[in-house]
C-alpha positions as CSV (number, residue, x, y, z in Angstrom):
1,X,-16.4,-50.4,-11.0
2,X,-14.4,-49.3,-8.0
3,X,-10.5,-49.9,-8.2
4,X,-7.7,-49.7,-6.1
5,X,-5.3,-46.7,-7.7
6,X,-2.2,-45.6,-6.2
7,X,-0.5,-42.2,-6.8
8,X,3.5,-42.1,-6.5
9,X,4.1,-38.1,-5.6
10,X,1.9,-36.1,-4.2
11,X,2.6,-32.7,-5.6
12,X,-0.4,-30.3,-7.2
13,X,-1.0,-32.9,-10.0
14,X,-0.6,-35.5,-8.4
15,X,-3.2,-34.6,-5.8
16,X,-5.8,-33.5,-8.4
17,X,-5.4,-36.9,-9.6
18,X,-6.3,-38.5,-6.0
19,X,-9.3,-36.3,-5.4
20,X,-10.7,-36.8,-9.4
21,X,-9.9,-40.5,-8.7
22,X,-12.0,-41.1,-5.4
23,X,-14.6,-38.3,-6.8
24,X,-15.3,-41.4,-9.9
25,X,-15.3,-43.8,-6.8
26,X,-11.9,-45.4,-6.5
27,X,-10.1,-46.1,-3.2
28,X,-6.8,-43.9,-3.7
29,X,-3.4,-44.3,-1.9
30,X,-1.0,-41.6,-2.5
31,X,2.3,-41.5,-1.7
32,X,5.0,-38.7,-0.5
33,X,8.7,-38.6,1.1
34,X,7.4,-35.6,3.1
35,X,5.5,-36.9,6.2
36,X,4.2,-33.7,6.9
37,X,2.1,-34.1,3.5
38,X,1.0,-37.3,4.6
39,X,-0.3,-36.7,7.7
40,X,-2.0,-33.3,6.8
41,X,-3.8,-35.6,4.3
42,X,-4.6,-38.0,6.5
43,X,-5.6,-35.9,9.6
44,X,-6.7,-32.3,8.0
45,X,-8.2,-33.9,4.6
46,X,-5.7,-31.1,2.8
47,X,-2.4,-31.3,1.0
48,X,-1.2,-28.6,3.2
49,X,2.2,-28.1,0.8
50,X,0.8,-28.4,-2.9
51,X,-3.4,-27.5,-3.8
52,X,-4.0,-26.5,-0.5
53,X,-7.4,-24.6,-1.3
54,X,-8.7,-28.5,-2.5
55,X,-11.0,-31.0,-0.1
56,X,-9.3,-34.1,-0.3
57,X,-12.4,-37.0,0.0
58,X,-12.5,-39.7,2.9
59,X,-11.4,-42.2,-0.1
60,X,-7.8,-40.8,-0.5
61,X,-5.3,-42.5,2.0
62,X,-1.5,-41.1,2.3
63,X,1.5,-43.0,3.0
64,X,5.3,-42.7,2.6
65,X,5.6,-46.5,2.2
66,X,5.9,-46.9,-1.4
67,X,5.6,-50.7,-1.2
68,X,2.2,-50.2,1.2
69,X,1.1,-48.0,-1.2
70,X,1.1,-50.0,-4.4
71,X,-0.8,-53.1,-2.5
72,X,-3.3,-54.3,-5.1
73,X,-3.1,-51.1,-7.2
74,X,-4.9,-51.8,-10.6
75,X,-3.4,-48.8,-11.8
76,X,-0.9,-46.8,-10.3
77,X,0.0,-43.0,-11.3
78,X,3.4,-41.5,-11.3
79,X,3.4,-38.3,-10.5
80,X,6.9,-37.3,-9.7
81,X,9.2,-34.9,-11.4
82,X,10.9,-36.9,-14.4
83,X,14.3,-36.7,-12.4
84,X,12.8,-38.8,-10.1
85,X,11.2,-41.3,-12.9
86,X,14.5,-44.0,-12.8
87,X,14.3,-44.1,-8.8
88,X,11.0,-44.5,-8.0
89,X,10.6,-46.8,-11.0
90,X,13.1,-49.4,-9.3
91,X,11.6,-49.1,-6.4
92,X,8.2,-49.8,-7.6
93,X,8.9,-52.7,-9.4
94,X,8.5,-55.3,-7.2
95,X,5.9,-54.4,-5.3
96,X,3.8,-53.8,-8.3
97,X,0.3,-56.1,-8.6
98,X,0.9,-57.9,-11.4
99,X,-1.5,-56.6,-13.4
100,X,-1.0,-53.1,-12.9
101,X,-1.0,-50.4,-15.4
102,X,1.9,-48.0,-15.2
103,X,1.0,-44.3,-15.9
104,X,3.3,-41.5,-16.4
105,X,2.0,-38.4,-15.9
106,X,6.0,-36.5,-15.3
107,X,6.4,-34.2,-18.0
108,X,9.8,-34.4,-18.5
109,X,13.1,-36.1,-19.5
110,X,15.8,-37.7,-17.7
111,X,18.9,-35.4,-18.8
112,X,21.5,-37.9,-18.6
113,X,20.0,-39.9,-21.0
114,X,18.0,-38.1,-22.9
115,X,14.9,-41.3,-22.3
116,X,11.5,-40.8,-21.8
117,X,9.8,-41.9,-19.1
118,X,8.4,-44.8,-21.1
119,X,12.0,-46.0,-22.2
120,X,13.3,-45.7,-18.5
121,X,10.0,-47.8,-17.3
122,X,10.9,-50.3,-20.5
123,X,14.7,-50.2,-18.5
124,X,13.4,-51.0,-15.2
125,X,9.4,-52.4,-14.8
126,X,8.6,-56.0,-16.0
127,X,7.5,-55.5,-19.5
128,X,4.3,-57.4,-18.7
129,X,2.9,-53.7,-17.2
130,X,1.4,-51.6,-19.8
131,X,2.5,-48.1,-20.2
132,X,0.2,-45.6,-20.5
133,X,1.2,-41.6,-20.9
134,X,-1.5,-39.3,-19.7
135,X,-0.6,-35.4,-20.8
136,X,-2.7,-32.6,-22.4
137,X,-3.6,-29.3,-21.2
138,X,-4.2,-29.1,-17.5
139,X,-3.9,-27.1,-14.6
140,X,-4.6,-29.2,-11.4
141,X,-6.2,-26.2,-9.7
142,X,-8.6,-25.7,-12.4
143,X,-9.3,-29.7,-12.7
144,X,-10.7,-30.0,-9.3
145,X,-12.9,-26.8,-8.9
146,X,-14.7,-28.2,-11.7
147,X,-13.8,-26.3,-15.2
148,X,-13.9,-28.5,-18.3
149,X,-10.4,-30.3,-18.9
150,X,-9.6,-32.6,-21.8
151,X,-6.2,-34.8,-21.7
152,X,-4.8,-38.0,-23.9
153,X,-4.2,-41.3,-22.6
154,X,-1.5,-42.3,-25.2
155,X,-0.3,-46.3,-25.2
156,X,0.7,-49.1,-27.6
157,X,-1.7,-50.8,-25.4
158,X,-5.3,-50.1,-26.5
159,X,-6.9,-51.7,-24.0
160,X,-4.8,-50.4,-21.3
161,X,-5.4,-46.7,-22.7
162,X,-9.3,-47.2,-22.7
163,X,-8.8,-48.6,-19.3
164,X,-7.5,-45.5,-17.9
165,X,-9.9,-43.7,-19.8
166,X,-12.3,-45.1,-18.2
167,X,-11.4,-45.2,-14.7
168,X,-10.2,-41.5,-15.0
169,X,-12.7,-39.8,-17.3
170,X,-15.4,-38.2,-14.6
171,X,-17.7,-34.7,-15.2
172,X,-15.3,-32.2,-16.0
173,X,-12.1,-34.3,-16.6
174,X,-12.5,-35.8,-20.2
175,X,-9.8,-38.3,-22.0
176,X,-9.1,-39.2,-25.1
177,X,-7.0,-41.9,-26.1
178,X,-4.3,-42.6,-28.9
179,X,-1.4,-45.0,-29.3
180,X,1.4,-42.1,-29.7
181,X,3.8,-42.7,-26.8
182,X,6.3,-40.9,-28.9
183,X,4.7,-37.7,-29.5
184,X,2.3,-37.2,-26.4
185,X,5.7,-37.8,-24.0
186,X,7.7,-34.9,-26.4
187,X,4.8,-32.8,-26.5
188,X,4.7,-32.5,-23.2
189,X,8.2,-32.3,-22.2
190,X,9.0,-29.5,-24.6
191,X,6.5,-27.3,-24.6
192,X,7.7,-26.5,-21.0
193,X,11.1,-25.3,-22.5
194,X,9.0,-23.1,-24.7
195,X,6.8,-21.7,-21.8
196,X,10.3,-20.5,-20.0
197,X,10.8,-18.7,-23.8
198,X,7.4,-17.5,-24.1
199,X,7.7,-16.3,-20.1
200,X,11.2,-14.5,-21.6
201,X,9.1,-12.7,-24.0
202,X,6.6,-10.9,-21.8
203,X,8.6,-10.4,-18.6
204,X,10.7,-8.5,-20.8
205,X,7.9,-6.3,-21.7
206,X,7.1,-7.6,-25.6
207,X,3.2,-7.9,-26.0
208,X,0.9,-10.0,-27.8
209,X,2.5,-10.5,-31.3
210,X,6.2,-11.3,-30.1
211,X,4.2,-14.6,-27.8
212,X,2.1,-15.8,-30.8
213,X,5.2,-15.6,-32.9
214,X,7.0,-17.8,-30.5
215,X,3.9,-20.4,-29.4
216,X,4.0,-21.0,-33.7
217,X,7.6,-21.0,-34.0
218,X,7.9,-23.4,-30.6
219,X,5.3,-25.6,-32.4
220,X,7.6,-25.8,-35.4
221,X,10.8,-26.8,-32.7
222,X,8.4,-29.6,-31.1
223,X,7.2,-31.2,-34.3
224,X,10.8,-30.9,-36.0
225,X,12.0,-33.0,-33.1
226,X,9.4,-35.1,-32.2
227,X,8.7,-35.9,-36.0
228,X,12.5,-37.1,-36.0
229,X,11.6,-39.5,-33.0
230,X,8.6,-41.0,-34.7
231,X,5.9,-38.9,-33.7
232,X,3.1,-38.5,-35.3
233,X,1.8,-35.4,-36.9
234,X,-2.0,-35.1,-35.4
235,X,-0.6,-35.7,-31.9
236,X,1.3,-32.6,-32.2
237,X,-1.4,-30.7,-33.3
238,X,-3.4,-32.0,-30.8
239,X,-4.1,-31.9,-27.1
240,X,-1.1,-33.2,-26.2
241,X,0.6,-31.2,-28.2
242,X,-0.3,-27.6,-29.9
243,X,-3.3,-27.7,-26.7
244,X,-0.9,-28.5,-24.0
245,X,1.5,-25.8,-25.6
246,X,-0.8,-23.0,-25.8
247,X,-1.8,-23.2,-22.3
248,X,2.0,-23.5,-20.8
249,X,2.8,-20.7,-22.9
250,X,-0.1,-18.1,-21.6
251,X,-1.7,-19.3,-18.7
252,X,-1.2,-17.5,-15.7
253,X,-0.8,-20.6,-13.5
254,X,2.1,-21.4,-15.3
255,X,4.8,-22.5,-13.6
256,X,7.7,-22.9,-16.4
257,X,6.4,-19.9,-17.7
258,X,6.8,-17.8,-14.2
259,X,10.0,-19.1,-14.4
260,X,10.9,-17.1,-17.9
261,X,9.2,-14.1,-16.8
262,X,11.3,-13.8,-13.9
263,X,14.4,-14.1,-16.2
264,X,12.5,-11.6,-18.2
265,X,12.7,-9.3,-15.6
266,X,16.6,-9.6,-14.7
267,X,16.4,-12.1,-11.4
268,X,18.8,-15.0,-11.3
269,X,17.7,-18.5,-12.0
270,X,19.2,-19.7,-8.7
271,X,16.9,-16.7,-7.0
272,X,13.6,-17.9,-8.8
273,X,14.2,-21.7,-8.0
274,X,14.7,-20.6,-4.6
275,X,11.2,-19.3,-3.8
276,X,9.1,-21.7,-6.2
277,X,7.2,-24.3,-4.2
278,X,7.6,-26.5,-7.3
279,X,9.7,-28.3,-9.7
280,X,9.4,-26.4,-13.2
281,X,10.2,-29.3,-15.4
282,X,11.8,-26.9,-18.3
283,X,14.6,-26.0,-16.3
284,X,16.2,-29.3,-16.6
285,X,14.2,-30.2,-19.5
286,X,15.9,-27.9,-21.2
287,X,19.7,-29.3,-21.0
288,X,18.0,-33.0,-22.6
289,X,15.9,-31.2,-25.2
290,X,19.2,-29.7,-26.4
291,X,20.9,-33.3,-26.0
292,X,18.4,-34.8,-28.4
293,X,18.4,-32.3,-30.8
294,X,22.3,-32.3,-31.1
295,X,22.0,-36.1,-31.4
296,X,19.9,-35.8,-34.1
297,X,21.4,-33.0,-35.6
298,X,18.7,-30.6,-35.5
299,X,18.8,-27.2,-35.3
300,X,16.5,-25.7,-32.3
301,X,16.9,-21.8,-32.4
302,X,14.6,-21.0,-29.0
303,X,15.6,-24.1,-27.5
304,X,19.5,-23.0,-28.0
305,X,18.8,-19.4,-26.8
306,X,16.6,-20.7,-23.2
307,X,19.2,-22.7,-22.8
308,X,22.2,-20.2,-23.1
309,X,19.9,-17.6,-21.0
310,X,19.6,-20.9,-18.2
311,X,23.0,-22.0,-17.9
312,X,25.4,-19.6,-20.0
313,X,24.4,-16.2,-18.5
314,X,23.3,-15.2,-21.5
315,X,21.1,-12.2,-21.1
316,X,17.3,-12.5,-22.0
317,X,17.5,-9.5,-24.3
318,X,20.1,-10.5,-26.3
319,X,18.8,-14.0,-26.4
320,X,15.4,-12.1,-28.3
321,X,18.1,-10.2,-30.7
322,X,20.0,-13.3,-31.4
323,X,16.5,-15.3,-32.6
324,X,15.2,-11.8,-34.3
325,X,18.6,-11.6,-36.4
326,X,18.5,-15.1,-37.6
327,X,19.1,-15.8,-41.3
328,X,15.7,-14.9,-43.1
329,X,13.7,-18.4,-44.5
330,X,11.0,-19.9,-46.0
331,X,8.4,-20.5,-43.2
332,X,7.9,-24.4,-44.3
């Protein structure tokens, strides 16, 4: 059944969103600040900023009128960086249909508060509008040329999670669904902390069994935290979790992992932001990952040393040296 969807951001994910969205037949209206994005959508059929190799179809309309672009959405997408989750969340809120389905695709947390995306939409979106979380291993450049892609649609809502199953699942894109908010939001936000540590590790010129090591001990961080939160166990070890880990940890198209192997190689953090197109949500991520942990008081060994590399000029080989001369443990 064709439904009106609306995307809020229109950056690489976002876009693959819009185009697997009208592919499966639903009119699309995606929103961006930049009005060059718009109309190069609009006029050109491209995202001429973010995925500009990808045909965007005839069904995909841009705007920069948020309120125009949530008319009569059924479900409507966020796909802004999660420093933008608390604005554009106000903003949304009254012009949402009142039926809609709220889905956060932001990987990230807000780091003045430490919240998730689903407690800031809890804070300000009527709490008649299910919340659904849609994370997992993806790349939007390999989504839309067609290569197999499995995410979760996690909500306390089970018919709003089979909902956006449904509307979203098409050929290559494939979703499951569970009802862990908890651990599909932490999943996803920390592993991108890792990929800036697992980045660290090669751009610094360590090799194969110094990135497995840290993908199993980053799993360990994730699951000691998110366990604390209320997480449960097989979402961690799931898509959203060990999957979605994996591939921010090796894949080339990383970008939170781009952002480590720069460090890796001795350039300034303020010299890498400068040239990426994109927000890498670990940057910031970081700073509220180490906010929860210290709330809870949990000890986070890589988390500690990406974040003293980030934003104490810590050097990314003694950061290594620091983790490597640890007190020796049980593994469990």
């Amino acid at each position: 059944m064709t439904k009106r969807i609306a995307i809020i951001g229109a950056g690489s994910w976002g876009t693959a969103l819009a185009i697997i969205a009208a592919r499966a037949g639903h009119e699309v209206t995606i929103w961006s600040r930049d009005p060059q994005v718009v109309h190069s959508i609009n006029e050109e059929r491209v995202n001429g900023r973010y995925l500009t190799s990808a045909s965007i179809p005839d069904r995909v309309t841009a705007t920069n009128n948020i309120t125009a672009a949530l008319d009569e959405a059924s479900v409507v997408l966020l796909a802004a960086p999660s420093h933008a989750a608390r604005e554009l969340l106000t903003q949304m809120s009254p012009a949402l249909d009142e039926s809609a389905i709220i889905v956060s695709v932001s990987k990230g947390i807000e780091i003045e508060t430490g919240k998730r995306i689903s407690e800031i939409a809890k804070e300000t979106v009527d709490a008649s509008h299910p919340f659904v979380c849609l994370s997992g291993p993806s790349f939007a450049k390999e989504v839309v040329i067609g290569q197999p892609t499995a995410v979760v649609a996690a909500s306390k809502d089970a018919i709003a999670a089979r909902t956006v199953q449904a509307d979203l699942s098409f050929e290559n894109l494939r979703i499951y669904t569970n009802t862990d908010v908890v651990g599909t939001e932490l999943g996803g936000s920390v592993k991108n902390v890792m990929a800036i540590a697992a980045g660290m590790t090669t751009g610094s010129g360590l090799g194969s069994n110094s990135v497995a090591a840290l993908i199993t001990r980053g799993l360990a961080e994730i699951t000691r935290l998110a366990r604390r939160e209320g997480a449960q166990m097989e979402t961690l070890m799931g898509l959203a979790g060990l999957g979605d880990l994996v591939l921010t940890c090796t894949g080339s198209l990383s970008r939170n992992r781009f952002v480590g192997e720069q460090l890796g190689k001795g350039i300034s953090l303020d010299e890498i932001s400068a040239g990426m197109n994109e927000v890498a949500e670990g940057i910031k991520t970081t700073l509220a990952v180490k906010q929860l942990a210290d709330r809870a008081g949990l000890e986070l060994p890589i988390t500690n040393e990406v974040k003293a590399v980030l934003y104490d000029g810590k050097s990314v080989p003694d950061a290594v040296s620091e983790l490597m001369s640890r007190p020796l443990r049980e593994e469990v």
